[in-house]
N, C-alpha and C positions, 0 to 999 in steps of 0.2 A: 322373314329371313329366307333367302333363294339358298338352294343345294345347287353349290358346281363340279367339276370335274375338272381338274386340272394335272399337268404329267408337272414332275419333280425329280431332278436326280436326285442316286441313291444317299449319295453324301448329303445333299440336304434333310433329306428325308429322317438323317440318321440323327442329326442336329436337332429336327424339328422334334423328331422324339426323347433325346437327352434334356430339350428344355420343358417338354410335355412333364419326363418322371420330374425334372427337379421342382417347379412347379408345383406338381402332385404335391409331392413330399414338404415344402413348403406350407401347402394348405391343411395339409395332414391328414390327406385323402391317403388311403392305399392304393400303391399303383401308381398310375401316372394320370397326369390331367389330359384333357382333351386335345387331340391335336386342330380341332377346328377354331379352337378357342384361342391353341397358341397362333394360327394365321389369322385369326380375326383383328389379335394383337397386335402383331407386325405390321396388318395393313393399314388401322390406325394409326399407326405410329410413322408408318412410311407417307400418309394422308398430311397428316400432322405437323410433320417438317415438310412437304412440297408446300403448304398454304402457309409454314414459318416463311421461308423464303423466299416464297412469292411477294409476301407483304415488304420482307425487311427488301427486295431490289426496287418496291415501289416506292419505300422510304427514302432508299437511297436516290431514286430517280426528281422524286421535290425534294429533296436536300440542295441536289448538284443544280436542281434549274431556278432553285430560290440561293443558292450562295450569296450572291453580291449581298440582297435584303437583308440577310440574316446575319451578313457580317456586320451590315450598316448598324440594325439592331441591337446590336449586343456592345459593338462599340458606343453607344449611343447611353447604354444600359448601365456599364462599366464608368461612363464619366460619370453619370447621376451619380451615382454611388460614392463617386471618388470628391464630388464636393462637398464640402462643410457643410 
């Protein structure tokens, strides 16, 4: 694990340590929990959804350039089904 240094306004700061005590007090530590622990969180988290989204617009990207196929498909699906 690397140590960095980063500036934060104070309002965040303030934030980051409300979720730090509530945290704590959750785990049933005294005090509050680690503030590096709660950015480790977030940046997981904010990691987590950029690589959700990245996938779901690739989703969407063969969705849109296989459409016609996929409509052919499932029409194709939906008759089998529909005969006796």
């Amino acid at each position: 694990m690397k140590t960095i240094a980063i500036s934060i306004d104070e309002a965040s700061l303030a934030a980051i340590d409300r979720i730090a005590q509530s945290a704590g007090r959750r785990r049933g530590r005294k005090g509050q929990a680690n503030r590096s622990e709660v950015i480790r969180r977030a940046v997981r988290e904010f990691i987590a959804r950029g690589n959700r989204r990245e996938r779901e617009d690739r989703d969407r990207r063969i969705l849109a350039a296989n459409r016609e196929q996929i409509e052919r498909q499932a029409e194709a699906l939906v008759g089998e089904q529909a005969e006796p």
